[in-house]
PDB file of the backbone (N, CA, C, O) and the ligand in Angstrom, with CONECT records:
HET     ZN  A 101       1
ATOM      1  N   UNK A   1      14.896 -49.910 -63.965  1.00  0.00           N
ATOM      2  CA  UNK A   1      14.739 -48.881 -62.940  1.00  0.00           C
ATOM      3  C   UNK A   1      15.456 -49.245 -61.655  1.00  0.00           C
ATOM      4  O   UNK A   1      15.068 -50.243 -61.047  1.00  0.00           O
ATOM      5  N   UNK A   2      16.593 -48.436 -61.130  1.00  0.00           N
ATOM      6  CA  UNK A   2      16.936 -48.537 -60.016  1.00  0.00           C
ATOM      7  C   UNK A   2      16.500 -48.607 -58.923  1.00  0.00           C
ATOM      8  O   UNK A   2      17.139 -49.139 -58.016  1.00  0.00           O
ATOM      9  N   UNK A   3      14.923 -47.914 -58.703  1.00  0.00           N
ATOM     10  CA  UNK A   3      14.345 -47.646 -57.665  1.00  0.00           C
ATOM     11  C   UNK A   3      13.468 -48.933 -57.722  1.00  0.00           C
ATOM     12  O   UNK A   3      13.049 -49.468 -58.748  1.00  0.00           O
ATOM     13  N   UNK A   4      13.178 -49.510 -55.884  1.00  0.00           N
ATOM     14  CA  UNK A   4      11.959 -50.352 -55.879  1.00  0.00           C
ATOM     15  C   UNK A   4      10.466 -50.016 -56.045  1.00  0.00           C
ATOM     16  O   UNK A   4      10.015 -49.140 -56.783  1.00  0.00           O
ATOM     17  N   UNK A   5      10.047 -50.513 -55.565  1.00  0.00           N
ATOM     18  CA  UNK A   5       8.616 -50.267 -55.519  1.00  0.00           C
ATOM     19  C   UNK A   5       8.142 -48.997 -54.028  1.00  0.00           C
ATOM     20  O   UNK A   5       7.184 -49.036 -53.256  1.00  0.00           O
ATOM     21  N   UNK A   6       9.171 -48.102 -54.123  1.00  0.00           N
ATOM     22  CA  UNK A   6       8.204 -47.661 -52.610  1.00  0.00           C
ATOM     23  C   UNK A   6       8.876 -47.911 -51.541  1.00  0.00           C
ATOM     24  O   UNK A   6       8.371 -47.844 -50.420  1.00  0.00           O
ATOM     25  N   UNK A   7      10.554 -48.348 -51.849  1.00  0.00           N
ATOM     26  CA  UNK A   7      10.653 -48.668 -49.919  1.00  0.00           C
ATOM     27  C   UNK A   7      11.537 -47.132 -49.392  1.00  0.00           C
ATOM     28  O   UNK A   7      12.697 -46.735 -49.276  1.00  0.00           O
ATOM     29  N   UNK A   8      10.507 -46.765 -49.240  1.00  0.00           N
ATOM     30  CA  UNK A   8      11.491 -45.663 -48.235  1.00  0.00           C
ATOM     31  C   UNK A   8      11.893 -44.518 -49.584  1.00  0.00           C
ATOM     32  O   UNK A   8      12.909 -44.825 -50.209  1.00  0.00           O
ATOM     33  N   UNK A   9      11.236 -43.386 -49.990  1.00  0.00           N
ATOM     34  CA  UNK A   9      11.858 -42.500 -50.666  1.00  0.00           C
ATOM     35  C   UNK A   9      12.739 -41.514 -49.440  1.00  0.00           C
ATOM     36  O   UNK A   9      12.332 -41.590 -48.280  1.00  0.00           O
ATOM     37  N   UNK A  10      13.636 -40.837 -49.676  1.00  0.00           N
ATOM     38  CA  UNK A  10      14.562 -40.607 -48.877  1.00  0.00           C
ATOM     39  C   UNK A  10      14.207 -38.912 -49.314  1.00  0.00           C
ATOM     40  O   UNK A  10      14.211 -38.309 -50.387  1.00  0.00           O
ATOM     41  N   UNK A  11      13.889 -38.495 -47.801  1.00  0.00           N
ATOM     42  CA  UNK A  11      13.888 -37.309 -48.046  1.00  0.00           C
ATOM     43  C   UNK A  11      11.813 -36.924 -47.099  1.00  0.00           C
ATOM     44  O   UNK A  11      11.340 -35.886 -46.636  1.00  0.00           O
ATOM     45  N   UNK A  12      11.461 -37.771 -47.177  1.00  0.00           N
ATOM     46  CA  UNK A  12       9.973 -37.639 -46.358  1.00  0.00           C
ATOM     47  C   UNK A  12      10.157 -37.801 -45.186  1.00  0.00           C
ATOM     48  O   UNK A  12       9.503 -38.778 -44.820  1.00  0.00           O
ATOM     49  N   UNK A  13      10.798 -37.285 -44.252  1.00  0.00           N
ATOM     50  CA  UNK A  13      10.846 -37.304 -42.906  1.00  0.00           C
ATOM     51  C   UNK A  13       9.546 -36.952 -42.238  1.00  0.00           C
ATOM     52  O   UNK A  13       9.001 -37.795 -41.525  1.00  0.00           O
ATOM     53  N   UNK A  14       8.995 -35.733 -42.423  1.00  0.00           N
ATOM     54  CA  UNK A  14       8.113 -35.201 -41.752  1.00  0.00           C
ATOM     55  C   UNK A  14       6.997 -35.076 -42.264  1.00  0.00           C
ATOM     56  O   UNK A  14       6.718 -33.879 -42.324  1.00  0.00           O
ATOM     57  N   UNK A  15       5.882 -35.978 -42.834  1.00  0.00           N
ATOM     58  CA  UNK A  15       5.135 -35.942 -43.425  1.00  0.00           C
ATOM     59  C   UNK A  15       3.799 -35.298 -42.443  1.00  0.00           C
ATOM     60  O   UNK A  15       2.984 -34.387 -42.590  1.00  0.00           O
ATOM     61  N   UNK A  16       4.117 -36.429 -41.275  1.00  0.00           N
ATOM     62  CA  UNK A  16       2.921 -37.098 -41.141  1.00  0.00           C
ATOM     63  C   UNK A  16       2.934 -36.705 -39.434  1.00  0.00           C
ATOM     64  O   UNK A  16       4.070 -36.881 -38.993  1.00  0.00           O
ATOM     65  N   UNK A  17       2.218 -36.348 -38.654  1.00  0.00           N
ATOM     66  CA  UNK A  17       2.726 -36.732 -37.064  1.00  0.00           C
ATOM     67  C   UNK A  17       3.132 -35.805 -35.994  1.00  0.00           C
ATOM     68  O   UNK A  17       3.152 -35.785 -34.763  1.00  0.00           O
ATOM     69  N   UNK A  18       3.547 -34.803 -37.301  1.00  0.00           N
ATOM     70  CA  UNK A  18       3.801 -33.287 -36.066  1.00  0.00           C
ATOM     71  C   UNK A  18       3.694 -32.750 -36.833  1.00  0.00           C
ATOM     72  O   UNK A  18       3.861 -33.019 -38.023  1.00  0.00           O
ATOM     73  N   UNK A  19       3.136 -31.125 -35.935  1.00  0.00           N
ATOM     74  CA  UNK A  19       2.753 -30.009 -36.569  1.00  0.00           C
ATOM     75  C   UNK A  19       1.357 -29.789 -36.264  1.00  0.00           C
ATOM     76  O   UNK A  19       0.645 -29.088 -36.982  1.00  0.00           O
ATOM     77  N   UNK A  20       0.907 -30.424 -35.118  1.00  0.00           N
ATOM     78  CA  UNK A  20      -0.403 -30.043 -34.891  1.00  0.00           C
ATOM     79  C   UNK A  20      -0.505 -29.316 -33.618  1.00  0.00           C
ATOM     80  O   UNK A  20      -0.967 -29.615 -32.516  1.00  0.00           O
ATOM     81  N   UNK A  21      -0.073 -28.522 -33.983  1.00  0.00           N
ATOM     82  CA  UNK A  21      -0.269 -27.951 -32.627  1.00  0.00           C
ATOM     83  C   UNK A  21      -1.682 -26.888 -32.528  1.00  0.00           C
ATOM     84  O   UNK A  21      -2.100 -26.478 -33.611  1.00  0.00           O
ATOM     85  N   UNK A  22      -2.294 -26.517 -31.475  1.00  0.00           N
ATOM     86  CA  UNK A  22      -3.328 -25.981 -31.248  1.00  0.00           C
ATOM     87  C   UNK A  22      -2.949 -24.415 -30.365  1.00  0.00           C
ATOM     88  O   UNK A  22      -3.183 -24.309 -29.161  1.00  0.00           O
ATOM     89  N   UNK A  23      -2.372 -23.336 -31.152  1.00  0.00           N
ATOM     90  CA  UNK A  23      -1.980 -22.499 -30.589  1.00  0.00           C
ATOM     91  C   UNK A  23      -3.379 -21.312 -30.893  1.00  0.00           C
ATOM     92  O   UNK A  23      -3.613 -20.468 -31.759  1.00  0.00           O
ATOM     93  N   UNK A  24      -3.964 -21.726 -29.870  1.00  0.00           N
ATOM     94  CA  UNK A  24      -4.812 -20.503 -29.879  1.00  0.00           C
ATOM     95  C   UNK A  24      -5.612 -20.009 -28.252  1.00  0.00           C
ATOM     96  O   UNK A  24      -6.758 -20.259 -27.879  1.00  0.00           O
ATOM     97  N   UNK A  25      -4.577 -19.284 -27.570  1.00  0.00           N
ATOM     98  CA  UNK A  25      -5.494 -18.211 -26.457  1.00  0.00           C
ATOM     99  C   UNK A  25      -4.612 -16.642 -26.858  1.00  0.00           C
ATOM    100  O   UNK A  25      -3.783 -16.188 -27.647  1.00  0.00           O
ATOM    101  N   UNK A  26      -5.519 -16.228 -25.627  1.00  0.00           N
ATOM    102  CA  UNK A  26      -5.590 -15.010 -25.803  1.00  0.00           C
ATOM    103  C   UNK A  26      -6.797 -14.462 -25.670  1.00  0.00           C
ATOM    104  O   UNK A  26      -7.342 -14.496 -24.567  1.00  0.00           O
ATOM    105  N   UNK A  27      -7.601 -13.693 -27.084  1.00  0.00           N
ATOM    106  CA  UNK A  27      -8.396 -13.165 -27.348  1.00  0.00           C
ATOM    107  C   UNK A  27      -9.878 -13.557 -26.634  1.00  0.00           C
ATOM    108  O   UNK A  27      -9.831 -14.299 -25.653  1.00  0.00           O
ATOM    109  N   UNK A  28     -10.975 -13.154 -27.028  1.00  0.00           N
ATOM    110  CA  UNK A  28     -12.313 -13.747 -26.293  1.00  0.00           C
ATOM    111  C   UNK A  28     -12.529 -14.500 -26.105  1.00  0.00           C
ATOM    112  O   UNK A  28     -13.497 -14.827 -26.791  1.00  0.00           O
ATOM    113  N   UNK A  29     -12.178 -15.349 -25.372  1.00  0.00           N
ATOM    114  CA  UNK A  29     -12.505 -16.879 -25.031  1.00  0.00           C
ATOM    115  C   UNK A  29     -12.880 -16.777 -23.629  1.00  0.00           C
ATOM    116  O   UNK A  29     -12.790 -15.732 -22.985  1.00  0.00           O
ATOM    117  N   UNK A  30     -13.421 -18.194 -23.045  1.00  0.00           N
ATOM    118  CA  UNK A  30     -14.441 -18.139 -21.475  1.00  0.00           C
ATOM    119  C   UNK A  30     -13.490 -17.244 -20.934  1.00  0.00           C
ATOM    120  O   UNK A  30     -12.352 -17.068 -21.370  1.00  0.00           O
ATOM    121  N   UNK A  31     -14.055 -16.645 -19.885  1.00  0.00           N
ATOM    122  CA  UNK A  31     -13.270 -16.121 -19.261  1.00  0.00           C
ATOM    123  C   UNK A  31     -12.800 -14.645 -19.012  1.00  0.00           C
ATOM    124  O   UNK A  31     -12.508 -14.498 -20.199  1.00  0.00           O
ATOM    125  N   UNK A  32     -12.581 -13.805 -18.633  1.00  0.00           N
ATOM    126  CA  UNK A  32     -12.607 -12.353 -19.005  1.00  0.00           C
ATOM    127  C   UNK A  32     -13.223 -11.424 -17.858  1.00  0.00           C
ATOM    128  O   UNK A  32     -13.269 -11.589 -16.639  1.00  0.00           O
ATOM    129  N   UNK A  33     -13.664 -10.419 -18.653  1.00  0.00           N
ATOM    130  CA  UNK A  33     -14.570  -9.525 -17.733  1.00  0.00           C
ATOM    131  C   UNK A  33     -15.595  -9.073 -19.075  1.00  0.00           C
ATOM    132  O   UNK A  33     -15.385  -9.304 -20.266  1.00  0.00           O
ATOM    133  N   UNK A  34     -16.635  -8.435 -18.524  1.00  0.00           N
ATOM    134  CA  UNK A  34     -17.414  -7.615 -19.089  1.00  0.00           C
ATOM    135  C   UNK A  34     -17.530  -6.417 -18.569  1.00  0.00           C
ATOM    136  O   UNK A  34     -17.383  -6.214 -17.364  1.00  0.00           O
ATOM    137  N   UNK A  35     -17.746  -5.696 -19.243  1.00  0.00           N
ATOM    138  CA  UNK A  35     -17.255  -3.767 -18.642  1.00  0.00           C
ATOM    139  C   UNK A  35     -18.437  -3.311 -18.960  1.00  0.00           C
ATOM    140  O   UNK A  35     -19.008  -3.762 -19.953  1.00  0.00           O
ATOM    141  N   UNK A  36     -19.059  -2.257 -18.110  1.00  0.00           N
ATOM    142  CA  UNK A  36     -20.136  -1.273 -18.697  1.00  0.00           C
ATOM    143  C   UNK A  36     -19.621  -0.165 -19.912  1.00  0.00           C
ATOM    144  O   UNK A  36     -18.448  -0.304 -20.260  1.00  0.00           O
ATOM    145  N   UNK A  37     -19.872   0.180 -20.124  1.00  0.00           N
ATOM    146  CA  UNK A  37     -19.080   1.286 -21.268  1.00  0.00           C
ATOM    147  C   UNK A  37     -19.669   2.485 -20.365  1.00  0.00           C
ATOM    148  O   UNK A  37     -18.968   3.486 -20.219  1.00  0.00           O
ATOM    149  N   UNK A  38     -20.674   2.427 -19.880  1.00  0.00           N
ATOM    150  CA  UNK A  38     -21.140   4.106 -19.398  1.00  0.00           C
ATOM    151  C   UNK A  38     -20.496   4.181 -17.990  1.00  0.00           C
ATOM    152  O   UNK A  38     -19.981   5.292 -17.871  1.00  0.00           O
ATOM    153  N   UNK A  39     -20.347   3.524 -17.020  1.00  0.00           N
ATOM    154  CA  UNK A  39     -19.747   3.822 -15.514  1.00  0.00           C
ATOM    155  C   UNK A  39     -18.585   3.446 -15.407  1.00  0.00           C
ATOM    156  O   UNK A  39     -17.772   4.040 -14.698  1.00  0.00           O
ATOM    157  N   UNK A  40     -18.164   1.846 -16.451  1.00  0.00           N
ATOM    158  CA  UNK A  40     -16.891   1.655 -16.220  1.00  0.00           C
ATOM    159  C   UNK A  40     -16.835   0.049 -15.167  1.00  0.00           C
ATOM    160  O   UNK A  40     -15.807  -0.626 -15.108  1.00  0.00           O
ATOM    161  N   UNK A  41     -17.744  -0.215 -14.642  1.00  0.00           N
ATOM    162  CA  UNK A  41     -17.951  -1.139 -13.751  1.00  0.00           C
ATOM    163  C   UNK A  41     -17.701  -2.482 -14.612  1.00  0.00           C
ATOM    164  O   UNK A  41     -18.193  -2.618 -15.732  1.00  0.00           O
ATOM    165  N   UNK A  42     -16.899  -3.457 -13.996  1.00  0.00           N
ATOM    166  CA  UNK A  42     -16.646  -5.306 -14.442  1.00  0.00           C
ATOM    167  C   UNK A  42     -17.374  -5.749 -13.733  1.00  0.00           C
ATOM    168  O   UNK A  42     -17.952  -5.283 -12.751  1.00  0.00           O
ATOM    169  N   UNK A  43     -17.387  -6.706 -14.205  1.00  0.00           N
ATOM    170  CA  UNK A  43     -17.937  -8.214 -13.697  1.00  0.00           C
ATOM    171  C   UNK A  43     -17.224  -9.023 -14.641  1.00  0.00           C
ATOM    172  O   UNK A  43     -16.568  -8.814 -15.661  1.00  0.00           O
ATOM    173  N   UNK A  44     -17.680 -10.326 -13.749  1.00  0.00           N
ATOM    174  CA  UNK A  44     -16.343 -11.568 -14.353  1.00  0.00           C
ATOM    175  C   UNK A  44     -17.570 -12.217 -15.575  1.00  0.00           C
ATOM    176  O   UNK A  44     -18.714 -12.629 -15.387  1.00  0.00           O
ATOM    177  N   UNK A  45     -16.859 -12.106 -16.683  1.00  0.00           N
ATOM    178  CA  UNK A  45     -17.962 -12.951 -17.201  1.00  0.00           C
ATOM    179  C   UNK A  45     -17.932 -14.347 -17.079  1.00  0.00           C
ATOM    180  O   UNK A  45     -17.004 -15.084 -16.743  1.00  0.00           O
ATOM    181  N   UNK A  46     -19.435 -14.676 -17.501  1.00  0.00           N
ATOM    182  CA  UNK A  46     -19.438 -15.991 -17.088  1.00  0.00           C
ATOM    183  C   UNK A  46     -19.853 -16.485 -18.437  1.00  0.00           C
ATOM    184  O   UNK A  46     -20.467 -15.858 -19.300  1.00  0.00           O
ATOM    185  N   UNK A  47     -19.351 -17.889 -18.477  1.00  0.00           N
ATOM    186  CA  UNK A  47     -19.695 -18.839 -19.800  1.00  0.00           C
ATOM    187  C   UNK A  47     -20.885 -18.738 -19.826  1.00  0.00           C
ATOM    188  O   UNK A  47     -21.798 -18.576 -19.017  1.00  0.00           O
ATOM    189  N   UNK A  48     -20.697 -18.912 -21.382  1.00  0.00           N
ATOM    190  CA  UNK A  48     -22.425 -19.108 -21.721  1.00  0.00           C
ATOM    191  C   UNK A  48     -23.428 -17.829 -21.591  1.00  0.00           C
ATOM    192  O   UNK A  48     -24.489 -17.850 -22.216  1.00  0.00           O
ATOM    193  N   UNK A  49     -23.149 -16.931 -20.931  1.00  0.00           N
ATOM    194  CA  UNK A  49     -23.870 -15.846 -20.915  1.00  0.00           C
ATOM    195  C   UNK A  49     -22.794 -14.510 -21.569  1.00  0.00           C
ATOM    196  O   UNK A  49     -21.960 -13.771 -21.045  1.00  0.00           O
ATOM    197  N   UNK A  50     -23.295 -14.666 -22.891  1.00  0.00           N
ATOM    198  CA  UNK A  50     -22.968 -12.561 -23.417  1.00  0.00           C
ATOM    199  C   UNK A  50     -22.892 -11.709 -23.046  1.00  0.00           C
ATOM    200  O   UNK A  50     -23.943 -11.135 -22.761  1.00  0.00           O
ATOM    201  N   UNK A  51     -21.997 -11.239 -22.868  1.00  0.00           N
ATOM    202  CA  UNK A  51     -22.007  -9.725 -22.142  1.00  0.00           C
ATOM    203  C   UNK A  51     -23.346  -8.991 -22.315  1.00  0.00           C
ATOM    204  O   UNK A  51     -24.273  -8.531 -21.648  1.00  0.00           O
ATOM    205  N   UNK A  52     -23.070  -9.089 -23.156  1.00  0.00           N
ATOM    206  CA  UNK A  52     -24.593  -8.163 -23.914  1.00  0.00           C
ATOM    207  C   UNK A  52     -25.826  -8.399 -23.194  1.00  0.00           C
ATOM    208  O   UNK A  52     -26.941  -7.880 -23.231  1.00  0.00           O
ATOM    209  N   UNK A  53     -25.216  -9.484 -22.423  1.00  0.00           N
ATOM    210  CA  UNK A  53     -26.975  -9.537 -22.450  1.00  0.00           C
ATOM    211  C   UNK A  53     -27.303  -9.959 -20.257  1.00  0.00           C
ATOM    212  O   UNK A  53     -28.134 -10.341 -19.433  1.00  0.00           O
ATOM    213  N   UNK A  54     -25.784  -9.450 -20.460  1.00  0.00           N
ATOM    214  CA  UNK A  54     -25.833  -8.955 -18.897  1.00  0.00           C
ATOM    215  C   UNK A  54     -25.967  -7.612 -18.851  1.00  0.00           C
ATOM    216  O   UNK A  54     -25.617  -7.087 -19.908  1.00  0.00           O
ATOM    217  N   UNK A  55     -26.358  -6.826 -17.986  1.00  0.00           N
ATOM    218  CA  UNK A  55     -26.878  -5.866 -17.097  1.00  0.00           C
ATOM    219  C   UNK A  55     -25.851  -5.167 -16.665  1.00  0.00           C
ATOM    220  O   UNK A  55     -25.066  -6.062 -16.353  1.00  0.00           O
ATOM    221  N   UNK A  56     -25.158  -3.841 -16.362  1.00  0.00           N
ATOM    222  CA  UNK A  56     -24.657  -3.346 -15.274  1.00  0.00           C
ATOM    223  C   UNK A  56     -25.198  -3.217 -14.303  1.00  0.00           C
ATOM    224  O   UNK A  56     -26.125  -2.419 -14.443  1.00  0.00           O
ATOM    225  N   UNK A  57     -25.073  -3.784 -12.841  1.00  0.00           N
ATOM    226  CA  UNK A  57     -25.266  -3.762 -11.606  1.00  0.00           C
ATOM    227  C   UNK A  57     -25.692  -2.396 -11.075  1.00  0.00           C
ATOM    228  O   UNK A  57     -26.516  -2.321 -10.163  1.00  0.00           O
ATOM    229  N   UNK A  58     -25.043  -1.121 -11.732  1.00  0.00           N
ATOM    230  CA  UNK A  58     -25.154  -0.051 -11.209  1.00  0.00           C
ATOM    231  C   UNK A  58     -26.036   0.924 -12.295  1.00  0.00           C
ATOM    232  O   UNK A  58     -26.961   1.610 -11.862  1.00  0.00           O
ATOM    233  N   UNK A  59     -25.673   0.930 -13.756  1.00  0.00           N
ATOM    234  CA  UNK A  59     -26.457   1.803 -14.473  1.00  0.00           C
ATOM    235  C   UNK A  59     -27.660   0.896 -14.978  1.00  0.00           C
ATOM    236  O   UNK A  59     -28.769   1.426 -14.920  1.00  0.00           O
ATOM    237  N   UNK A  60     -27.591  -0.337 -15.441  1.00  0.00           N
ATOM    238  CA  UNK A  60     -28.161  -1.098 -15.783  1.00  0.00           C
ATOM    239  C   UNK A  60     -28.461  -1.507 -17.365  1.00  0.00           C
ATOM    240  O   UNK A  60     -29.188  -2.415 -17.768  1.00  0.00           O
ATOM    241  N   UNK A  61     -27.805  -0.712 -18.011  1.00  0.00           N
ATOM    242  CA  UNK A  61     -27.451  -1.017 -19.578  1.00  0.00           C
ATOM    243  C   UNK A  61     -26.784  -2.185 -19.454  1.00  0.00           C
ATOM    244  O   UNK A  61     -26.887  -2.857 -18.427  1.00  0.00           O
ATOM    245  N   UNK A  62     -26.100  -2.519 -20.388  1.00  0.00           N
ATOM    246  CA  UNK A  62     -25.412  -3.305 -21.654  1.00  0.00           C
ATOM    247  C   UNK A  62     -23.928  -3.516 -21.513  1.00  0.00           C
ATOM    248  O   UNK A  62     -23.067  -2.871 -22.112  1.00  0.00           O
ATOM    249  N   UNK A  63     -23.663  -4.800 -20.384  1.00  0.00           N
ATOM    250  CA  UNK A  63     -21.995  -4.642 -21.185  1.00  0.00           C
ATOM    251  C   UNK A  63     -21.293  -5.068 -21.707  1.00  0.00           C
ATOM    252  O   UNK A  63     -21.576  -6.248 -21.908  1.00  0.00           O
ATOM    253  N   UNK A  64     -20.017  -4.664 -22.297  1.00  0.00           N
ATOM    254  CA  UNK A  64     -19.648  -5.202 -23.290  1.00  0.00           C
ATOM    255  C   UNK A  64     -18.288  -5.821 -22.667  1.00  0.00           C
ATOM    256  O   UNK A  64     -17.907  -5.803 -21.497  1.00  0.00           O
ATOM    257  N   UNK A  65     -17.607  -6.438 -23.953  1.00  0.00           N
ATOM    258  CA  UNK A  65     -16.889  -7.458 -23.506  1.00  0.00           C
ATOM    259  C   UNK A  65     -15.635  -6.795 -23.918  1.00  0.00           C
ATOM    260  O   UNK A  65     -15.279  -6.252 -24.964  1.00  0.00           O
ATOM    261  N   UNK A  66     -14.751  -7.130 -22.112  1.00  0.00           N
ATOM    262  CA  UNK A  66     -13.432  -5.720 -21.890  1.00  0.00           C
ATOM    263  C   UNK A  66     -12.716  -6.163 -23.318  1.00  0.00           C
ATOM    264  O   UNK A  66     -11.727  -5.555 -23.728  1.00  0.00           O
TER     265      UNK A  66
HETATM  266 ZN    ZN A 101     -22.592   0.983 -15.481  1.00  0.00          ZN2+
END
């Protein structure tokens, strides 16, 4: 057999080491607003608290997340 044991197959450049990249914003993540659906009114949302389960300031329902 011509080949050794393993040194170096030719042709595995990129196995190992890149390609991790973490491409993800955009969509619902911290940060945002929450909208009333009935008046239309934002607020900034805040982490950790659901839209849902904030209040509109003015009608006082439910809002949802813009
Ligand atoms: Zn409202």
């Amino acid at each position: 057999m011509p080949r050794g044991d393993g040194t170096g197959p030719m042709g595995q450049g990129s196995g190992m080491g890149r390609g991790m990249g973490r491409g993800r914003r955009g969509a619902a993540g911290p940060g945002g607003n929450c909208v009333c659906p009935g008046c239309g009114a934002k607020v900034t949302h805040q982490a950790g608290t659901p839209c849902a389960s904030m209040n509109c300031p003015k009608c006082g329902i439910r809002m949802v997340r813009e």
